[in-house]
Every structure is written in C-alpha cells, then in structure tokens.
N, C-alpha and C positions, 0 to 999 in steps of 0.2 A: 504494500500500500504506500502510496504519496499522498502528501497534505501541504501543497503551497497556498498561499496568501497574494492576492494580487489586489491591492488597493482592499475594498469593501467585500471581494469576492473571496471566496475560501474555496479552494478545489482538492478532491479528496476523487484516489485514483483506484481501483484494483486489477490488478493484473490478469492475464490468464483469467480470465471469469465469464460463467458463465454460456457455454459454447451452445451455439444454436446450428442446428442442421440447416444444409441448405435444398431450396426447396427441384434442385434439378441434380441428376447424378453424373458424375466426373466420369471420362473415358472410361471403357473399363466397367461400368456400372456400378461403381462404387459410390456410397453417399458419405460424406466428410462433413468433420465437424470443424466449426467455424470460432477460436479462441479469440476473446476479445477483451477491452479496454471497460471498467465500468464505471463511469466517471462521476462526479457529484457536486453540482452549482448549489452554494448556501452565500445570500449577500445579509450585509447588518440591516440595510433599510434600501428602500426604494424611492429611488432619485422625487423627491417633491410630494411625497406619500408620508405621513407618518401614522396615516389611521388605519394600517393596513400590514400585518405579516408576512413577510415576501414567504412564498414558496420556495420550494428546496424543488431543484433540477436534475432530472439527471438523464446521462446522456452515456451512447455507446459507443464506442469509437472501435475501428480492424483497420487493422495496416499487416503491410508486409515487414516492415520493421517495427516490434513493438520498441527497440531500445530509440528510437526516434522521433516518438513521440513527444509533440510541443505540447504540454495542458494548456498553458495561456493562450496558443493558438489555435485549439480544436472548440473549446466554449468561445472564444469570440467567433470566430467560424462560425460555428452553430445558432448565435444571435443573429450573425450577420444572414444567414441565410434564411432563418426563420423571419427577417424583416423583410427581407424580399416577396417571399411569398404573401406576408401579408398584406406585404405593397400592394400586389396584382390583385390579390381578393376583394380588397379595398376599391380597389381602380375601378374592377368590373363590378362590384354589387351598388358602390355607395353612389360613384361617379362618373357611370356610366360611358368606362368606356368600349364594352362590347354594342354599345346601342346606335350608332350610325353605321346605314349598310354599307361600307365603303367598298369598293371597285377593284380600286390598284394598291401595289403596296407603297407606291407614295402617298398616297391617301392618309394610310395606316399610320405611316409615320408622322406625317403631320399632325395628325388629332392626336398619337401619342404624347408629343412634343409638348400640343398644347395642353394638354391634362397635366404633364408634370410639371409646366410652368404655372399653371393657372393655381395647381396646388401649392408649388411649392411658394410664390408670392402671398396666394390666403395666411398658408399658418407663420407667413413673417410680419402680416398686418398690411400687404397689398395684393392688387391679383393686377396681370397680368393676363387681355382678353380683349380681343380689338383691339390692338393697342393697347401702350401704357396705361395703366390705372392705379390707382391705392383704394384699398383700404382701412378705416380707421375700426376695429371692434368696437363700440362702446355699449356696456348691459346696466338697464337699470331696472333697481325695483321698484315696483308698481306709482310709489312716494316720490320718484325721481331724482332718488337719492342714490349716489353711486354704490356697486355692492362692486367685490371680488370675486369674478368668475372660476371657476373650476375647470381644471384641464378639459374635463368630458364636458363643460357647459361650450367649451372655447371648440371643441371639435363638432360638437352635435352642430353648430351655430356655420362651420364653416361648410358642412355639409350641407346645412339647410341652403348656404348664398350658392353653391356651387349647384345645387339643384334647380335652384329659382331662374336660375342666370340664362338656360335655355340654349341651343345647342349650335355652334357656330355651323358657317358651310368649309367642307374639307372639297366641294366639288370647282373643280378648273371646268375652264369653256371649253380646252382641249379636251377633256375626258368626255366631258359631255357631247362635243362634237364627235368624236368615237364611236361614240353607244348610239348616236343616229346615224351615222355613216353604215354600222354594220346589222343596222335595224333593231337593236335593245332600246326595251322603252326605258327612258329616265325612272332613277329612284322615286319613288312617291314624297312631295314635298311637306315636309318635316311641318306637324299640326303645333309644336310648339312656338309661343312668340320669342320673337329676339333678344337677344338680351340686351338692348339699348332701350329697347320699347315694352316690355313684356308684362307689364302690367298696365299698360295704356290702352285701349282699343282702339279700334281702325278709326272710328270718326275721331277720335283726336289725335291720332298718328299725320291723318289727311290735313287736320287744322294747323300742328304745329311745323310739318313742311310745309305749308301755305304762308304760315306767318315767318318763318326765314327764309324762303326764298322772295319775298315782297320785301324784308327788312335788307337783305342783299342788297336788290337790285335801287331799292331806296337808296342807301348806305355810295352805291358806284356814281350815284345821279345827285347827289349831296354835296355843294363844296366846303359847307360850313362842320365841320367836323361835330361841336356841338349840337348840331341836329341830327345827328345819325344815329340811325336804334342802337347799332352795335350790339346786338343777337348775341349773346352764347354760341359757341358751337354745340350743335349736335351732341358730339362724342362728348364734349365737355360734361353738358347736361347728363348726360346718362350718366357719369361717374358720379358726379355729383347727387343725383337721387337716388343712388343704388348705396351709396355713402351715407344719405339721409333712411335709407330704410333698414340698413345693418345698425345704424346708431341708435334708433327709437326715437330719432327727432321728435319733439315736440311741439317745442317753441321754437319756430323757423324765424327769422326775420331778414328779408333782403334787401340794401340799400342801393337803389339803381333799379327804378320799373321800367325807364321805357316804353314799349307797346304791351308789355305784359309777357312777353315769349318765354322765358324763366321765369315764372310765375308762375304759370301754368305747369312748365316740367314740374315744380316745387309742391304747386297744390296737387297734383297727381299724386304724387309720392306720397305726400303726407296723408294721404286717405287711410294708406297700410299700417303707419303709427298712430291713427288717431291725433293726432295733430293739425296745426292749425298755420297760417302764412302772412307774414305782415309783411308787405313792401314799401318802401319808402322812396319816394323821389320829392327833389325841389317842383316839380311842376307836373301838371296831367297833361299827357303824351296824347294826340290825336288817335283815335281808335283803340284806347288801352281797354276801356268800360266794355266796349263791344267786344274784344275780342275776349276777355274773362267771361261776358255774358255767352259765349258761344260754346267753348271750353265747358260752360257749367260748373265750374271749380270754385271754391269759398274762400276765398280771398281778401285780407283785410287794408284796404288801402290808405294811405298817410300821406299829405302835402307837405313835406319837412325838410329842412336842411338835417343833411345825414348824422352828422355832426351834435346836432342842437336834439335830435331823437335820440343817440344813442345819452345824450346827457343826461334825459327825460325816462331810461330805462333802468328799474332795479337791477341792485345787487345779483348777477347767480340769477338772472331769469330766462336766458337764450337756451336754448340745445342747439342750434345752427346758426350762424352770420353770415353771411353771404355778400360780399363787399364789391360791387361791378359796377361802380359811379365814377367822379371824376378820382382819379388814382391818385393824385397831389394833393385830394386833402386828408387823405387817410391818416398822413403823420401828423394832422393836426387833431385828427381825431382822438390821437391816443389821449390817457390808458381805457378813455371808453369801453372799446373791442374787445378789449380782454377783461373787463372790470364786469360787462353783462352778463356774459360767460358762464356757464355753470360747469364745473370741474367735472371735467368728461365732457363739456361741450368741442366744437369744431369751427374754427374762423377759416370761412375759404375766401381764396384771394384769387381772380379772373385776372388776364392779360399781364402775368410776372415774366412771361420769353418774350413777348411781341410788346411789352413796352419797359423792359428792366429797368430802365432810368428813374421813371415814376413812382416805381413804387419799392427802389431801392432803401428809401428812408425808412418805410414801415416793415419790411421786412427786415432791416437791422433791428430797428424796435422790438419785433417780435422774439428775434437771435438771442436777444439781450435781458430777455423776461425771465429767462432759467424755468419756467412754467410749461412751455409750449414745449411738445415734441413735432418735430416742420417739416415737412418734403413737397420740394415743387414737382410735380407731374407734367411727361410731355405729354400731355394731350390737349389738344386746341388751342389757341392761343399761351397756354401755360397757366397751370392751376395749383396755386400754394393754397396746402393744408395743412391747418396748425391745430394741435388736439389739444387740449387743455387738462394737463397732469392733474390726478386730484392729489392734492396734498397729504 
C-alpha cells in the first residue's frame, strides 16, 4: 500500500488487487486474469462547500508497468476526464447542442464553437452571441434587496439565459444553395425567436425596424447634429435588454428619449421583471407620444434636464441608468449616477468607441469610484457597463 498527500487530497494505493476476468478469451482460448491498481481519493473539504462531506473516491487503474505508476497523475487524469464527459452531457441535454439539424461538418463546428464560447463568456459574467456582448448577473430578493447567490443559483440562472436566448443560424447561402442545386429541401425554419428579439413579437419587431430605419434616414438628411434621433443600435439594444432581464431590473430610468426607439426596447423588456420605464429628455421629440402609443408599452415620460432629475432622485432607487443624451454633460452630472444607484444596480453608457472624447471624463469618474466593476463592449457604437458593487 501507498498513502501520499497532494495538497487537500490524500491518495491511498493497493497493489496487485483485486483481479477481474476479462470479458473475451486470449489466443489459445484461455481467459486471464486482469491485476490491478486500487486507488482511493479522500479531500479535507470541497473547494467553496462547507455544508457538505466530500465523498471518498475510488478509482482502478492496469498498466503494463505497475512500478510506473504516477498516483498524482492517474486521479487528476481521472477528474480531468470525468469533466469532459460531463462537458458533453451538459452540452447536449442542458444547451442544446444536438438540437440544430446541421448538414456539413463545418456547420458542426461552428455551432460547437459557438456553445463553448457562449458558455464559456456566461459563467465569466459575459456571453459572447452575435457579436460581443456582456453580461452582468445580478439576483434579488423579492424586497430588492441584494442577496448572495449560490453556485447552483449562478448555474441554474445561466442555463435558464442560454435557453431563453434562442438559436442562432449555423446555415451559409453556399450550403443552402447546394441543397437546391441537388434538389434537398431546406431544413425547416427554426419556430424559435431570435435572440435579439425573442420576447418581442412581430408587430413590434415590424414597429421598431420602422422607427430606425426612418431615425437613419432622418439622422443622413439632418445637418444640425442636435436634431438627430441618434437610434440605438439594434444589436446594442438587445444586449442591453437581455442585460435588463438577467438583472430583474426594476426601476429602469433613461436619460435621452428622443423618438422613443429605446424606450420601447426598455419597456419591452421590463414587462418580464415586472418593472417599470422613466425616460427623461430636455424637450418632447416630434412623434415620440405616437410612437409609445403604437408600441403599447407603459412608459413614464419626464421634461427635464438630465442633470437636474437625477438630483431630484432618491438614495438607492434605480436598478438600471441608461445614459444616451448629450455625452459632455455626464461629468457634470456626477456623483448623481452613481448616488441613485442601488448596489447591484447597472449604469450603461451608449457611444464610448464612436465618441471617446466625450465621454472620457465620466468614464474616469467612474474608474475612480472603486465601487463600479466596468467593461466597454464592442457592440454598436460602444456600450460601457458599470455594475455597482454592493458593499
């Protein structure tokens, strides 16, 4: 017997033991017996556990040389290997990645690619999905009061966004041109919605492409910079509400309406938390009313300097900020932004790559708060997300 010690692990070996028949007979027709390794994993505690007795392991190990056997490399081995498999069990039951009929094996690979990126960005607090995106987790209980998630609250949660999130296309025009060239019909088109839209439905899918591609061609036809909607992206929006619906936003507030075009993303969103939308601009935007009245979405609207309302807002009463007005006055805003804030809330900041200058000042501000954990995102004109540590 052997009994080393490797960190928290205790491994305990016996030799010769144990010999199991095998199940097919050797030339000759002989059946032979199979001596082997009988190994034994006992740790003091489990890593982040302490309400819980680790089990004792044990594992068999046959070689042709028993004098060369590594213990510390046949148990890591053996995790290592049992992680993989649960990798893939994982992959296919939870995260579906046996569930798109793909074609070709580049297909295959691609959507592999994407699963492992999608995951592995999730359990780091971003995903990676269309494009750059982040994630911030944040859980609260019922009171709005921040709680401490549990590893299996943090994994059930990541499973639920990666379920929600809806199933990209893995299809090329090339392949699809293939399958009609050689007379296969097209796969049947996927009954799930998008995952930029997937809780939207088509009359408002129809409405909020309408209102940016009018805000566009507005925007090209505009010389006065100040009178342009200046839209959201797209892509932008979806990270952003998919951000608001992981968080349990509540109290939404955005400063910067516009024609209403994120407003609408916003109030959409906030249907699923139960929450609710304040936007705030200095002046009402020609067709803002009409198009929240078409949208159907509940909406709280405010005539204010962005400024002068965040002054006018309690302590700890936001769960989302959403900052898309003029960018240069943000530093004078401070420490509003972060003073309305509720600990776990999220300050996001629109056009930080397409205008750095502007809104360099408030993003030092931010740097400098030791509060904020911050990452700008490339997607759409550039989207800084600041989480607000709870103390």
């Amino acid at each position: 017997m052997t009994d080393d010690v490797y960190g928290q692990v205790t491994v305990a070996a016996w030799h010769q033991l144990h010999p199991k028949q095998r199940t097919y007979r050797e030339p000759g027709g002989a059946l032979s017996n199979v001596e082997g390794t009988l190994i034994r994993l006992r740790v003091s505690r489990l890593p982040g556990r302490r309400d819980r007795e680790p089990k004792t392991v044990w594992l068999w190990w046959h070689g042709d040389d028993p004098a060369s056997l590594d213990l510390n490399r046949v148990w890591r081995a053996y995790l290592r290997r049992f992680d993989i498999e649960h990798t893939f069990r994982f992959a296919k039951q939870s995260l579906g990645w046996t569930t798109p009929k793909l074609r070709t094996p580049e297909q295959a690979d691609r959507w592999t690619w994407l699963i492992l990126a999608a995951l592995t960005q999730l359990s780091t607090g971003s995903i990676v999905l269309a494009g750059t995106a982040t994630i911030l987790a944040i859980r609260r209980s019922p009171a709005g009061t921040p709680i401490r998630s549990t590893q299996e609250e943090t994994d059930d949660e990541m499973v639920r966004v990666w379920r929600n999130t809806g199933w990209p296309s893995t299809a090329t025009a090339s392949s699809s041109a293939r399958d009609a060239e050689a007379g296969r019909p097209r796969p049947p088109r996927s009954t799930g919605r998008s995952a930029t839209m997937r809780d939207v439905d088509d009359r408002l899918r129809t409405l909020l492409s309408e209102l940016f591609e009018q805000g566009r061609a507005h925007d090209t036809a505009e010389p006065d910079r100040r009178r342009r909607l200046r839209n959201l992206e797209p892509a932008t929006a979806a990270l952003l509400t998919l951000v608001l619906r992981i968080a349990r936003a509540r109290d939404i507030v955005e400063i910067g309406t516009s024609n209403g075009y994120s407003a609408i993303w916003l109030a959409a969103a906030a249907r699923d938390t139960g929450g609710h939308v304040t936007t705030v601009d200095v002046e009402e935007w020609p067709g803002v009313v009409e198009n929240l009245d078409r949208a159907a979405v509940s909406v709280q609207r405010e005539i204010a300097d962005g400024g002068r309302f965040l002054v006018g807002r309690a302590n700890a009463s936001v769960d989302l900020l959403f900052l898309d007005a003029e960018r240069v006055e943000y530093t004078r805003w401070w420490p509003h932004p972060a003073r309305v804030l509720r600990p776990g809330g999220l300050l996001a900041i629109d056009n930080v790559l397409s205008h750095p200058d502007e809104v360099a000042g408030v993003l030092r501000l931010i740097a400098a708060d030791g509060r904020f954990a911050a990452e700008t995102v490339a997607v759409g004109k550039g989207l800084h997300l600041a989480y607000l540590q709870a103390s």
